[in-house]
PDB file of the backbone (N, CA, C, O) and the ligand in Angstrom, with CONECT records:
HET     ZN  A 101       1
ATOM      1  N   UNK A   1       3.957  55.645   2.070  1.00  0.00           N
ATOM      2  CA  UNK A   1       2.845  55.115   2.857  1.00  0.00           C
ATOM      3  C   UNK A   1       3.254  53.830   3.565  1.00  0.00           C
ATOM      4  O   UNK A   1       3.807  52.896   2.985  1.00  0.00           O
ATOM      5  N   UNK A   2       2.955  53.847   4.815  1.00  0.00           N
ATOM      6  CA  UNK A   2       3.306  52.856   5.758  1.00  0.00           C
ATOM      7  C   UNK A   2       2.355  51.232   5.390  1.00  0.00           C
ATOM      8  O   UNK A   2       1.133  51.134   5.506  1.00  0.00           O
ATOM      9  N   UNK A   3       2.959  50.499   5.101  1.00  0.00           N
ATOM     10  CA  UNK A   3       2.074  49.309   4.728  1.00  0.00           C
ATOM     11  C   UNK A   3       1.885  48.243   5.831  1.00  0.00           C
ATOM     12  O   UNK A   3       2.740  47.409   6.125  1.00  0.00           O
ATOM     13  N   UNK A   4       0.609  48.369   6.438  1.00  0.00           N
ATOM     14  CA  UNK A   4       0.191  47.873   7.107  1.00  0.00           C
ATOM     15  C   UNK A   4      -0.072  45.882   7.650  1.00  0.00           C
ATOM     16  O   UNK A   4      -0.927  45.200   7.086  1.00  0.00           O
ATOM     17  N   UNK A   5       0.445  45.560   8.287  1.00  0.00           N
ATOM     18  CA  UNK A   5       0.846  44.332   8.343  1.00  0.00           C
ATOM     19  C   UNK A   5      -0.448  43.406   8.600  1.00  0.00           C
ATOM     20  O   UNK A   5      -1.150  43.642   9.584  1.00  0.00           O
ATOM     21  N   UNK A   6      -0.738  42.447   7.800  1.00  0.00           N
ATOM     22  CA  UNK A   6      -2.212  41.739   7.868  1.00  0.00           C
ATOM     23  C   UNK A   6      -2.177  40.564   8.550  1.00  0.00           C
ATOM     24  O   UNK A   6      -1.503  39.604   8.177  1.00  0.00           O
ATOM     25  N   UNK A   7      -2.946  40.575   9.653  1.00  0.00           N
ATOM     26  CA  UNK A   7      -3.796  39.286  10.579  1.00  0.00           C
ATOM     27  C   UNK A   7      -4.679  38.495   9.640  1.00  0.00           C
ATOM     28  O   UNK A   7      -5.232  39.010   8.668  1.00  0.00           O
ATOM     29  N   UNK A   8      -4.797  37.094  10.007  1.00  0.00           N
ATOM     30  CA  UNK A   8      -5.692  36.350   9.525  1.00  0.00           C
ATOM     31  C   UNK A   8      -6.921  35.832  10.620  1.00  0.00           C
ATOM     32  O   UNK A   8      -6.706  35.419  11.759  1.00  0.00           O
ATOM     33  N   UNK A   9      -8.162  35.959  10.009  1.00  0.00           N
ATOM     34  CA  UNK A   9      -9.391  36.040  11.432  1.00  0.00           C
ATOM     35  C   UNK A   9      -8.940  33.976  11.907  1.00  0.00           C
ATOM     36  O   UNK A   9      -8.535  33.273  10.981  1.00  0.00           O
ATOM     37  N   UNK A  10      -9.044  33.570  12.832  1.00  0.00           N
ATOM     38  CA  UNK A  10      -9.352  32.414  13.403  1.00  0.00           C
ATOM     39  C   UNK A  10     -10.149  31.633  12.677  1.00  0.00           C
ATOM     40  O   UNK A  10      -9.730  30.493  12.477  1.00  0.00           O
ATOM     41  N   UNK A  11     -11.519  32.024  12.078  1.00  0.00           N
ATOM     42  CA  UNK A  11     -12.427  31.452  12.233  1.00  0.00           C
ATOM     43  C   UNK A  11     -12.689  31.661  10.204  1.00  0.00           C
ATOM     44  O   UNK A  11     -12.909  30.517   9.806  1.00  0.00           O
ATOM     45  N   UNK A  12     -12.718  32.482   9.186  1.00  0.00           N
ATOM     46  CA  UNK A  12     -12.774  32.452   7.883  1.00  0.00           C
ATOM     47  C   UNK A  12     -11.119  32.490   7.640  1.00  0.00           C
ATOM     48  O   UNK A  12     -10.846  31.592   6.843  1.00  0.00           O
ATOM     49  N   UNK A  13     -10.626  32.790   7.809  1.00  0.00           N
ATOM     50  CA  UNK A  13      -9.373  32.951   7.387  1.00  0.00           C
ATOM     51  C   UNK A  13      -8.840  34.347   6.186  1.00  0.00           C
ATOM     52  O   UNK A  13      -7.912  34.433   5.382  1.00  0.00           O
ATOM     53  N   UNK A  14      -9.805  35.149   6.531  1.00  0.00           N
ATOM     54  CA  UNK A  14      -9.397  36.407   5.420  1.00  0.00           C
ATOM     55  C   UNK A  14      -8.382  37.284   6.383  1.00  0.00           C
ATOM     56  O   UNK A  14      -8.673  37.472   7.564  1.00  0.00           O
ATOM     57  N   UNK A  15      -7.502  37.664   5.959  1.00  0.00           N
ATOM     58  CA  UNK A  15      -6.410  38.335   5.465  1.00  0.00           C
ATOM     59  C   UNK A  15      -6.878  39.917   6.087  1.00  0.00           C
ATOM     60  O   UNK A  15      -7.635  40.414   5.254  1.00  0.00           O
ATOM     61  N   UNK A  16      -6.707  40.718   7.091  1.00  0.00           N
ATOM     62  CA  UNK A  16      -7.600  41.746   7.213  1.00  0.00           C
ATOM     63  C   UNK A  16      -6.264  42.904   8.016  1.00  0.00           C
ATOM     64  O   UNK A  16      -5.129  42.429   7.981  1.00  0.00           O
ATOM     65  N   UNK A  17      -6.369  43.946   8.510  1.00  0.00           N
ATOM     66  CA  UNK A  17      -5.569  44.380   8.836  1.00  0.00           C
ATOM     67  C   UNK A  17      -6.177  44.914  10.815  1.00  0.00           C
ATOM     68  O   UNK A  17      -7.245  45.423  11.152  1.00  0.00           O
ATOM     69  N   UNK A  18      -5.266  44.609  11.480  1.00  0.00           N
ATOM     70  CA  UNK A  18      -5.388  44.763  13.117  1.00  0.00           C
ATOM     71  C   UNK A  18      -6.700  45.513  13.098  1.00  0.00           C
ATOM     72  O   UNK A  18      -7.426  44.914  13.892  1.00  0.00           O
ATOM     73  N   UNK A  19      -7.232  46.343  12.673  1.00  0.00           N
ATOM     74  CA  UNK A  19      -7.795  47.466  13.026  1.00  0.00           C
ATOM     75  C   UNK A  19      -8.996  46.887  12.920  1.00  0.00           C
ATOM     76  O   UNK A  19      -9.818  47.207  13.779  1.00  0.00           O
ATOM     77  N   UNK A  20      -9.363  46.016  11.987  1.00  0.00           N
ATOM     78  CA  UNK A  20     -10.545  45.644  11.220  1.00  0.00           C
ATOM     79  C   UNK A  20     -10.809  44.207  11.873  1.00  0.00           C
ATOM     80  O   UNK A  20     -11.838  43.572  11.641  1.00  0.00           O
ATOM     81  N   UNK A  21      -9.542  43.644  12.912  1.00  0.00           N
ATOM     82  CA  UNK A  21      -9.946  42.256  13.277  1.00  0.00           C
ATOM     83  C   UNK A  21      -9.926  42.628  14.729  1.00  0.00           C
ATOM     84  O   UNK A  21      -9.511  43.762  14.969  1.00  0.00           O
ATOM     85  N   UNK A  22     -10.342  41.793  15.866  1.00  0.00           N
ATOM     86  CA  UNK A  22     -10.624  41.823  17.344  1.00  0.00           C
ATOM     87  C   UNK A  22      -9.865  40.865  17.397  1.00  0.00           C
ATOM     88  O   UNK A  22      -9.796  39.828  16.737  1.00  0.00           O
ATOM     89  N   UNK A  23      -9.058  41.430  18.564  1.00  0.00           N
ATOM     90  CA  UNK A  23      -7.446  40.279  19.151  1.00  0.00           C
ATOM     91  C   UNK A  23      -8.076  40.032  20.390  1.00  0.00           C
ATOM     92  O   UNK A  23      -8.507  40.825  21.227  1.00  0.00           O
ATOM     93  N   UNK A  24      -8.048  38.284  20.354  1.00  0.00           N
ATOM     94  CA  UNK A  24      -8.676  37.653  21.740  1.00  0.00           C
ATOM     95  C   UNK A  24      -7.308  36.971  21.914  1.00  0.00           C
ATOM     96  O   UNK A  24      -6.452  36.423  21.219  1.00  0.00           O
ATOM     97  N   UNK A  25      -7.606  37.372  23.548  1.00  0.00           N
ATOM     98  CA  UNK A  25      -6.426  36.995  24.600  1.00  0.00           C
ATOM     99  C   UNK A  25      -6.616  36.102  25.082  1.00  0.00           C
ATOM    100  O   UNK A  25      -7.807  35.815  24.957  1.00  0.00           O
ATOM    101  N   UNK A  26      -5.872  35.122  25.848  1.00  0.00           N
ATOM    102  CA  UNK A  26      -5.687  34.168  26.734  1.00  0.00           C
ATOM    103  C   UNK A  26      -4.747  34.309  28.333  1.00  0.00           C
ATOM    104  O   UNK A  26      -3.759  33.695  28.735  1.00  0.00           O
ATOM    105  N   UNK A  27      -5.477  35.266  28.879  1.00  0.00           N
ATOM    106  CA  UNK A  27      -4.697  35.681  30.047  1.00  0.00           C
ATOM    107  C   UNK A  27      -3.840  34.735  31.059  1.00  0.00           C
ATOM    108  O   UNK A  27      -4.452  33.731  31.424  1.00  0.00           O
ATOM    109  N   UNK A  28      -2.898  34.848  31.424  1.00  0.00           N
ATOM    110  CA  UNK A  28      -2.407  33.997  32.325  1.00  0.00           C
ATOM    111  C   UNK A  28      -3.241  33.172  33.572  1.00  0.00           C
ATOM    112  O   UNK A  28      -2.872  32.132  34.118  1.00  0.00           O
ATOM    113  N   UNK A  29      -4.150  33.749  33.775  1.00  0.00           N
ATOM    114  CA  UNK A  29      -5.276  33.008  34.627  1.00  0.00           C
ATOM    115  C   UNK A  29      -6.214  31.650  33.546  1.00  0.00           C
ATOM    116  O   UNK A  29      -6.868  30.624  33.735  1.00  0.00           O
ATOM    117  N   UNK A  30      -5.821  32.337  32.616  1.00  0.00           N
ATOM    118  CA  UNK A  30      -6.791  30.775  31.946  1.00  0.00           C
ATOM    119  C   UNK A  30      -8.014  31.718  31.287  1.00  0.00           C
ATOM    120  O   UNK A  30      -8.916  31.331  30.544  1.00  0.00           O
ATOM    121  N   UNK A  31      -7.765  33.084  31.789  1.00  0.00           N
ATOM    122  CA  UNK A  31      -9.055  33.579  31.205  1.00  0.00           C
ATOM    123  C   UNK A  31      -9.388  34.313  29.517  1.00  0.00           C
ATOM    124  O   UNK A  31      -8.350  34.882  29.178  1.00  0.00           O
ATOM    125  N   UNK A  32     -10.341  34.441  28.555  1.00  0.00           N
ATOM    126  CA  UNK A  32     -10.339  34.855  27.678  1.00  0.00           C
ATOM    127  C   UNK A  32     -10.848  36.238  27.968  1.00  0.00           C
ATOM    128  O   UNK A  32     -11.608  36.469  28.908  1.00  0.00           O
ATOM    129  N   UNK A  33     -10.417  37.130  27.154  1.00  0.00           N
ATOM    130  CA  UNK A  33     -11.583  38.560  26.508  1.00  0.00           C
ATOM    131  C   UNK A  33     -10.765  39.076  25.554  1.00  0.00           C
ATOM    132  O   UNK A  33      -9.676  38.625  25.200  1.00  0.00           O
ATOM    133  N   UNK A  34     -11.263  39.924  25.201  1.00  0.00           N
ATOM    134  CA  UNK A  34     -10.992  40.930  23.833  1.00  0.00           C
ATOM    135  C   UNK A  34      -9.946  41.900  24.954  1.00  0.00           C
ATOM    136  O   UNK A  34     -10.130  42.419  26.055  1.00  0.00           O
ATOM    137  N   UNK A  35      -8.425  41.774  23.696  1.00  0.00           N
ATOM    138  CA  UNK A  35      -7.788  42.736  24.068  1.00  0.00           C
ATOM    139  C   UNK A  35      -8.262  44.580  23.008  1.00  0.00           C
ATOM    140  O   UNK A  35      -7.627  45.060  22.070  1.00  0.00           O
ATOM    141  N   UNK A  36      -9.227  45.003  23.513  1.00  0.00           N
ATOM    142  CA  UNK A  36      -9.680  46.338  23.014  1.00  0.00           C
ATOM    143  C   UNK A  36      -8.341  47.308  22.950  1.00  0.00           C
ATOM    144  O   UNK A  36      -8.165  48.062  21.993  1.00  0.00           O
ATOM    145  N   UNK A  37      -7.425  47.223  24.041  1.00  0.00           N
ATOM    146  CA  UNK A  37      -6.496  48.390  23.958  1.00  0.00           C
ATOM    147  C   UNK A  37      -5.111  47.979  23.002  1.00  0.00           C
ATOM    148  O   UNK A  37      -4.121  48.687  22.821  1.00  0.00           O
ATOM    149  N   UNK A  38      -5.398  46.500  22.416  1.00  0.00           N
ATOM    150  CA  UNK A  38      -3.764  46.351  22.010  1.00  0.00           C
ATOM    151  C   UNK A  38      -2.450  45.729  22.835  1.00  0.00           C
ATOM    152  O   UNK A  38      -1.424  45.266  22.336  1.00  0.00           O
ATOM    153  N   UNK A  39      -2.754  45.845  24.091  1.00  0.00           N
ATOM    154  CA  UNK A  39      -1.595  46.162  24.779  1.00  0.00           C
ATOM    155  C   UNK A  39      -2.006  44.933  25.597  1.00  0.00           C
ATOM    156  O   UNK A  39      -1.195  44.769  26.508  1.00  0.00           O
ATOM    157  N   UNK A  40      -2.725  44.251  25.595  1.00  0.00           N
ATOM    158  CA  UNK A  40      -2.769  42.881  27.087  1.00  0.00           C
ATOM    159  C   UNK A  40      -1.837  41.975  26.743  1.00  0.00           C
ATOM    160  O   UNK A  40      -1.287  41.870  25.647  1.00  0.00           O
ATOM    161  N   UNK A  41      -1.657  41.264  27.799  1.00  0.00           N
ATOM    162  CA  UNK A  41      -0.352  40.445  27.412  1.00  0.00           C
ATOM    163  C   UNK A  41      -0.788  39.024  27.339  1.00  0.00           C
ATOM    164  O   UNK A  41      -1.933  39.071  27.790  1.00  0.00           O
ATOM    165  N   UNK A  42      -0.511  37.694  27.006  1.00  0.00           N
ATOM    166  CA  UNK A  42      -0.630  36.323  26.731  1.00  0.00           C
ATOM    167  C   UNK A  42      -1.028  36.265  25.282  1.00  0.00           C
ATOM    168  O   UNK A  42      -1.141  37.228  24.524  1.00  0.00           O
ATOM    169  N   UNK A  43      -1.262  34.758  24.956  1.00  0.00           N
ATOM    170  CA  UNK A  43      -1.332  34.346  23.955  1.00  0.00           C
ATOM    171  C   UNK A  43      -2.385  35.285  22.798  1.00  0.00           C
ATOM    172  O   UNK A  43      -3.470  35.596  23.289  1.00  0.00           O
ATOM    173  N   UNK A  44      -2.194  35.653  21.626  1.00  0.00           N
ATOM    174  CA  UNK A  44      -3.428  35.946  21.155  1.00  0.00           C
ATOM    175  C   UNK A  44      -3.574  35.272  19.727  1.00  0.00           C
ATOM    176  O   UNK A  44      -2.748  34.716  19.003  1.00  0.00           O
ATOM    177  N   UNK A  45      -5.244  35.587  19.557  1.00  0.00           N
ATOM    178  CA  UNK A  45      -5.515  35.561  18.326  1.00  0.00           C
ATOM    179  C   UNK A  45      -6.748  36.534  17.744  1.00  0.00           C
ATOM    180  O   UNK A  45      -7.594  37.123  18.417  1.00  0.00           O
ATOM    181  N   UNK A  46      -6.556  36.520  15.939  1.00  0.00           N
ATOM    182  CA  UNK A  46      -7.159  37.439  15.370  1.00  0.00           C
ATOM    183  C   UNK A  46      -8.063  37.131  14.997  1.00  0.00           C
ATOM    184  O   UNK A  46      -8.094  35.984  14.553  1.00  0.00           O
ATOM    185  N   UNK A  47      -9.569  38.115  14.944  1.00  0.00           N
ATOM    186  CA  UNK A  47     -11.219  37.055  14.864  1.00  0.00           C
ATOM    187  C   UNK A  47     -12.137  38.357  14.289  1.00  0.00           C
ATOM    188  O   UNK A  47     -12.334  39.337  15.007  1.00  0.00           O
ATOM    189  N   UNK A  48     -12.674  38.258  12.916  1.00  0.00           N
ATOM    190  CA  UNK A  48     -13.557  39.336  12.744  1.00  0.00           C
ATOM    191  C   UNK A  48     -14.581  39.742  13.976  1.00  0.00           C
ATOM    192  O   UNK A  48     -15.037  39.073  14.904  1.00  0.00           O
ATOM    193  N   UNK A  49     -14.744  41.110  13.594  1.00  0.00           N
ATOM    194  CA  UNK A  49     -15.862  41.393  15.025  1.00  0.00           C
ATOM    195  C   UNK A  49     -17.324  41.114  14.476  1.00  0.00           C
ATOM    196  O   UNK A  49     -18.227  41.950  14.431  1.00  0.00           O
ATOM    197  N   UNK A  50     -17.383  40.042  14.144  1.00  0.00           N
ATOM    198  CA  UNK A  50     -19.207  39.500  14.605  1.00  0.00           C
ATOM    199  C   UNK A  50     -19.240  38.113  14.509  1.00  0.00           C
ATOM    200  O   UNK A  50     -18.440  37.329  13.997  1.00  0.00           O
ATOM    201  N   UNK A  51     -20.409  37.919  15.150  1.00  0.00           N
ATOM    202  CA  UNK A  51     -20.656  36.750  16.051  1.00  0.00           C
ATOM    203  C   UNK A  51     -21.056  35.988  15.227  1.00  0.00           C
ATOM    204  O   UNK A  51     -21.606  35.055  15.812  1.00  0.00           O
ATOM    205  N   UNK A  52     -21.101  35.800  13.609  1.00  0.00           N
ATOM    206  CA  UNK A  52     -20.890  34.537  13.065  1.00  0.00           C
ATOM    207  C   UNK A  52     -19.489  33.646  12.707  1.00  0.00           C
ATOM    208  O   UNK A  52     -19.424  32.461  12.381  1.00  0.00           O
ATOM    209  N   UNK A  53     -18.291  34.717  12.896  1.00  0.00           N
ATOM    210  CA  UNK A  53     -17.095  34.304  13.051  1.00  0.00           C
ATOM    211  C   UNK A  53     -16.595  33.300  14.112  1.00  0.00           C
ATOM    212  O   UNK A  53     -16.037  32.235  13.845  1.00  0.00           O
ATOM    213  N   UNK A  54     -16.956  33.933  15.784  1.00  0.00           N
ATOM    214  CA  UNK A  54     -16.990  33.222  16.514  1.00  0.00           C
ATOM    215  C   UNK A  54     -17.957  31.968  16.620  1.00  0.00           C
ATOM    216  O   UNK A  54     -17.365  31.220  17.398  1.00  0.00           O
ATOM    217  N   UNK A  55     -19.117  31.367  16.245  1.00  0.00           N
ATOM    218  CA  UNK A  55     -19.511  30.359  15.849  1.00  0.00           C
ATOM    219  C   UNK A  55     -18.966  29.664  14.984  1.00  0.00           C
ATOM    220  O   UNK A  55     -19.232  28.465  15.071  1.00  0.00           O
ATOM    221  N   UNK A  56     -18.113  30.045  13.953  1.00  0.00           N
ATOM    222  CA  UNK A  56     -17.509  29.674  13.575  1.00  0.00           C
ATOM    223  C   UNK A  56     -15.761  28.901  13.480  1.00  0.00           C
ATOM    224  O   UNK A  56     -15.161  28.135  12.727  1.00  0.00           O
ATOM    225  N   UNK A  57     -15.481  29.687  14.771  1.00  0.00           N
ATOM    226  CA  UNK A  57     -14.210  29.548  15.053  1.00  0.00           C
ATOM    227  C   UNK A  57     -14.370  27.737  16.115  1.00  0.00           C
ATOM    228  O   UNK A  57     -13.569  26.803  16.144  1.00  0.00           O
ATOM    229  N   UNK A  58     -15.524  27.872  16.723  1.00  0.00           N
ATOM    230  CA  UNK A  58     -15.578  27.154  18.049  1.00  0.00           C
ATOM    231  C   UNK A  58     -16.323  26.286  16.966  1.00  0.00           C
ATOM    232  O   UNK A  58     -16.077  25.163  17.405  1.00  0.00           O
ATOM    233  N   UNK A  59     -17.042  26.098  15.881  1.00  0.00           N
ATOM    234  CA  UNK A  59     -17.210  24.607  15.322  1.00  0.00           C
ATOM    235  C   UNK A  59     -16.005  24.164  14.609  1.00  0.00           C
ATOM    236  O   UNK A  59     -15.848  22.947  14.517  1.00  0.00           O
ATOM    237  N   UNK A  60     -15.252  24.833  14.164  1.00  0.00           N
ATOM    238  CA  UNK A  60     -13.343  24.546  13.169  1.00  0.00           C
ATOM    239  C   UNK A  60     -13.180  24.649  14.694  1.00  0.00           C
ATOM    240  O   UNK A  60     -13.075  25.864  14.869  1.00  0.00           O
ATOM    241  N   UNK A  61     -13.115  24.161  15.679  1.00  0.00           N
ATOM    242  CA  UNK A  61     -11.888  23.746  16.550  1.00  0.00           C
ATOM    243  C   UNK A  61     -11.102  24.979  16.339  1.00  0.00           C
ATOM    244  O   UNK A  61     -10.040  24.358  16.377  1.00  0.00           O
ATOM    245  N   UNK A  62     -10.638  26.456  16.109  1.00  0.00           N
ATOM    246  CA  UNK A  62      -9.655  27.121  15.826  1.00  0.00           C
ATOM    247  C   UNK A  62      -9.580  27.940  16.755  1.00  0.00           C
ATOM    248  O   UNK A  62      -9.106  29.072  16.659  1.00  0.00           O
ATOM    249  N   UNK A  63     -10.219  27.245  18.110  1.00  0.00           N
ATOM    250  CA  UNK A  63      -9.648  28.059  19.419  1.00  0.00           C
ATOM    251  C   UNK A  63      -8.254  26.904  20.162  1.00  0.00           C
ATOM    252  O   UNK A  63      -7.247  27.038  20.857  1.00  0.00           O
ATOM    253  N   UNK A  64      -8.898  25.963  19.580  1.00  0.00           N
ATOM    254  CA  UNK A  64      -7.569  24.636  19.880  1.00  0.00           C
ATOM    255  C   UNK A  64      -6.344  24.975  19.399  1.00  0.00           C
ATOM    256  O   UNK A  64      -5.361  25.108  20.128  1.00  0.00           O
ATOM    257  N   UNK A  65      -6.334  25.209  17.530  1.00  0.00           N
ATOM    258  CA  UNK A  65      -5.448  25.779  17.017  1.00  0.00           C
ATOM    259  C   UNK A  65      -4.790  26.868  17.465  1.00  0.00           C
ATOM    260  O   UNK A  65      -3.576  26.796  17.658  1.00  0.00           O
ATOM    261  N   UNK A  66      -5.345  27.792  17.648  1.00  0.00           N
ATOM    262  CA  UNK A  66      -4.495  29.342  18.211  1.00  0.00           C
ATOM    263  C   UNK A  66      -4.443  28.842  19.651  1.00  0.00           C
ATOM    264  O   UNK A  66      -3.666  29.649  20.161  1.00  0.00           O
ATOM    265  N   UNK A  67      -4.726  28.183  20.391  1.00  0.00           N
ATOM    266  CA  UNK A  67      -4.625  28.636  21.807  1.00  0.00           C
ATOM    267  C   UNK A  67      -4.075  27.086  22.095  1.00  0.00           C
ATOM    268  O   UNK A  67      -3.144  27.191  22.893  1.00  0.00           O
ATOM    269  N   UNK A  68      -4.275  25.846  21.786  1.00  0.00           N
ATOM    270  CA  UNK A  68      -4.159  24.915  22.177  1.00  0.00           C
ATOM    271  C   UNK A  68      -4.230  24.273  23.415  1.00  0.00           C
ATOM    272  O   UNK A  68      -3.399  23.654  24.080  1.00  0.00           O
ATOM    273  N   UNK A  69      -5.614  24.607  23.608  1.00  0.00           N
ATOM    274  CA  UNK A  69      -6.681  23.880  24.485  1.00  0.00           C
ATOM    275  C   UNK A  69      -7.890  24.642  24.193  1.00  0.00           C
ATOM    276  O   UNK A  69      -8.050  25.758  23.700  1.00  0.00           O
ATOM    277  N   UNK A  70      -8.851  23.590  24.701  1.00  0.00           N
ATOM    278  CA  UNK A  70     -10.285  23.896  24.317  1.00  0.00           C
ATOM    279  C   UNK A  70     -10.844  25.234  25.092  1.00  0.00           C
ATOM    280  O   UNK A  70     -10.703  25.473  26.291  1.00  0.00           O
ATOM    281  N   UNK A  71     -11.274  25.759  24.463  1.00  0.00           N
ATOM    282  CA  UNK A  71     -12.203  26.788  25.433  1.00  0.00           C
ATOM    283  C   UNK A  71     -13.298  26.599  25.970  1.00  0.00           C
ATOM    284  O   UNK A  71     -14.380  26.253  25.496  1.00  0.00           O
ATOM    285  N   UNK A  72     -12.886  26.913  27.282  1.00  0.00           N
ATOM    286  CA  UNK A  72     -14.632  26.667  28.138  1.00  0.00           C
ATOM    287  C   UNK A  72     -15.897  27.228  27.557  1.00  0.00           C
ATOM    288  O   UNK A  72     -15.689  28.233  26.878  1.00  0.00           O
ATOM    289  N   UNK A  73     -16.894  26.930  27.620  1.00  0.00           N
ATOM    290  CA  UNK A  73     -17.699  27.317  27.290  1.00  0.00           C
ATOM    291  C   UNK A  73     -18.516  28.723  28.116  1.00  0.00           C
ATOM    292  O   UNK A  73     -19.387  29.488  27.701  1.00  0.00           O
ATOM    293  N   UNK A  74     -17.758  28.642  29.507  1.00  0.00           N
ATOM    294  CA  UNK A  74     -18.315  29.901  29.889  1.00  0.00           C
ATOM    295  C   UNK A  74     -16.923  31.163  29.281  1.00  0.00           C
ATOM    296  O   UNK A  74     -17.124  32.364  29.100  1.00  0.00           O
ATOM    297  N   UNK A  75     -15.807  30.555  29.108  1.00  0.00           N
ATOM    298  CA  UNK A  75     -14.966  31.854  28.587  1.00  0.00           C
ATOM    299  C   UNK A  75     -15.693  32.262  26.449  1.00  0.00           C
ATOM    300  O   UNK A  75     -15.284  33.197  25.762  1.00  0.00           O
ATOM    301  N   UNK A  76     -16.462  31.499  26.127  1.00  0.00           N
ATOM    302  CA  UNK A  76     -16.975  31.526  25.023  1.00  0.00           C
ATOM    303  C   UNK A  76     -18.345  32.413  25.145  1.00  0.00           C
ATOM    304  O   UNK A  76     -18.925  33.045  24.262  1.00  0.00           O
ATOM    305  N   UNK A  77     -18.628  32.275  26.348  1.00  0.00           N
ATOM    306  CA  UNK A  77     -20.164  32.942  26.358  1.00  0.00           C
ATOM    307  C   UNK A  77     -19.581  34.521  26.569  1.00  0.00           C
ATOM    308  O   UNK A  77     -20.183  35.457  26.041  1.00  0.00           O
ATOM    309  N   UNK A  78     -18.666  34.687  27.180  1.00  0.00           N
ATOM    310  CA  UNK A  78     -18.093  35.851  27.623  1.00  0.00           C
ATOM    311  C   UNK A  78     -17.730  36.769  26.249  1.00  0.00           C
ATOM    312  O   UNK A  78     -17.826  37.969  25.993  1.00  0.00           O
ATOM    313  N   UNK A  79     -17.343  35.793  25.629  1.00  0.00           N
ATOM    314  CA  UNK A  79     -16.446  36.398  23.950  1.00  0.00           C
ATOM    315  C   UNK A  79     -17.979  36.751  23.043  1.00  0.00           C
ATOM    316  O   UNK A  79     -18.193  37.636  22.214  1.00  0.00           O
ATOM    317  N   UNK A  80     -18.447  36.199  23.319  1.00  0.00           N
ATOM    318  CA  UNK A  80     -20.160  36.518  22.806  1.00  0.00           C
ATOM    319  C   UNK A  80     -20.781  37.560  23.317  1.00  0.00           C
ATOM    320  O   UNK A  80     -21.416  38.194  22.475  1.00  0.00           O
ATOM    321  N   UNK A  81     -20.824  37.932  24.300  1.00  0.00           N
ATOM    322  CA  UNK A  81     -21.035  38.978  24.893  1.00  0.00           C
ATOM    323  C   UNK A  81     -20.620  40.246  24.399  1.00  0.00           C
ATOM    324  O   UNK A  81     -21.272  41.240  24.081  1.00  0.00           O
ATOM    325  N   UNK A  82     -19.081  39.943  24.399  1.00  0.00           N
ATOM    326  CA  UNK A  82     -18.307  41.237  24.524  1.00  0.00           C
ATOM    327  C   UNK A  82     -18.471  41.662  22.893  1.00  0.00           C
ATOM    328  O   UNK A  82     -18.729  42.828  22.593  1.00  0.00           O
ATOM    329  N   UNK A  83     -18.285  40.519  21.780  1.00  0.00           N
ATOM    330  CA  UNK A  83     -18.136  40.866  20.708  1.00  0.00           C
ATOM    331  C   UNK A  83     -19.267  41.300  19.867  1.00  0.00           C
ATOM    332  O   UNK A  83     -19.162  41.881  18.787  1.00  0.00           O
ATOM    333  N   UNK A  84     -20.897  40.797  20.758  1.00  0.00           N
ATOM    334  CA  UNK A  84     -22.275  41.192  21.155  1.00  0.00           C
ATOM    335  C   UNK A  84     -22.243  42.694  20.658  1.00  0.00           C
ATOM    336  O   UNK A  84     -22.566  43.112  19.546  1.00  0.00           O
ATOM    337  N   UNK A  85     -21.748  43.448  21.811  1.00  0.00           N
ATOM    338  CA  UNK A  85     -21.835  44.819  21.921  1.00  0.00           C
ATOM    339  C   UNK A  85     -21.226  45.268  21.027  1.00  0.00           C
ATOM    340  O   UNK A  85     -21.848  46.132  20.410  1.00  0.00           O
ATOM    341  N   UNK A  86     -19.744  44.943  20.492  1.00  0.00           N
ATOM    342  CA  UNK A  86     -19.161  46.061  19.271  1.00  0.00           C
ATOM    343  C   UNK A  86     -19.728  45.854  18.393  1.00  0.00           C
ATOM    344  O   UNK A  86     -19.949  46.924  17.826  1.00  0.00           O
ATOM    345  N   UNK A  87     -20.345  44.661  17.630  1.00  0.00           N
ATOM    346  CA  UNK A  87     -20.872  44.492  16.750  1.00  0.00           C
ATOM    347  C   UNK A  87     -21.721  45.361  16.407  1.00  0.00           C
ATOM    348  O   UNK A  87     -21.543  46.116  15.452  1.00  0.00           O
ATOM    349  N   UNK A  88     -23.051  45.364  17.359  1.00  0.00           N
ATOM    350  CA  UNK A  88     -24.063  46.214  17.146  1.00  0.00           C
ATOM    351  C   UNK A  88     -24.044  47.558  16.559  1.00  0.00           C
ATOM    352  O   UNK A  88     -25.091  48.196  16.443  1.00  0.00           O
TER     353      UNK A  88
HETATM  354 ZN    ZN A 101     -13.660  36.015  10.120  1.00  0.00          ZN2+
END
């Protein structure tokens, strides 16, 4: 059995495996979203999919940490959005 390699979320810090965490990108434009397919390219990081994580990530500063610079607040409303819908 193939043993699966574990991400830690941004924002609690549990230990989870790709499948189970949402990889947010930092596109070369400066822009954030959820890489859904795996495959986008720039900086990333790993963030449970619901929206008390991300409140959580953006009061721990741990978009500074993984990304090192602050996130706008409209690329934050966007990550709310998006992570909005899978959640549900
Ligand atoms: Zn989490």
């Amino acid at each position: 059995m193939k043993v699966e390699p574990l991400r830690s979320c941004i924002a609690c810090n549990e230990k989870k495996t790709k499948k189970e965490l949402l990889r947010i990108v930092r596109e070369e434009d400066g822009s954030y979203s959820l890489d859904l397919s795996g495959r986008k390219n720039g900086r990333g990081a790993y963030i449970c999919p619901k929206l008390s994580c991300l409140e959580k990530a953006e009061k721990r500063k741990a978009f500074f940490r993984a990304f090192k610079e602050n996130i706008s607040e409209e690329s934050l409303a966007k990550l709310r959005e998006e992570i909005r819908e899978i959640a549900e």
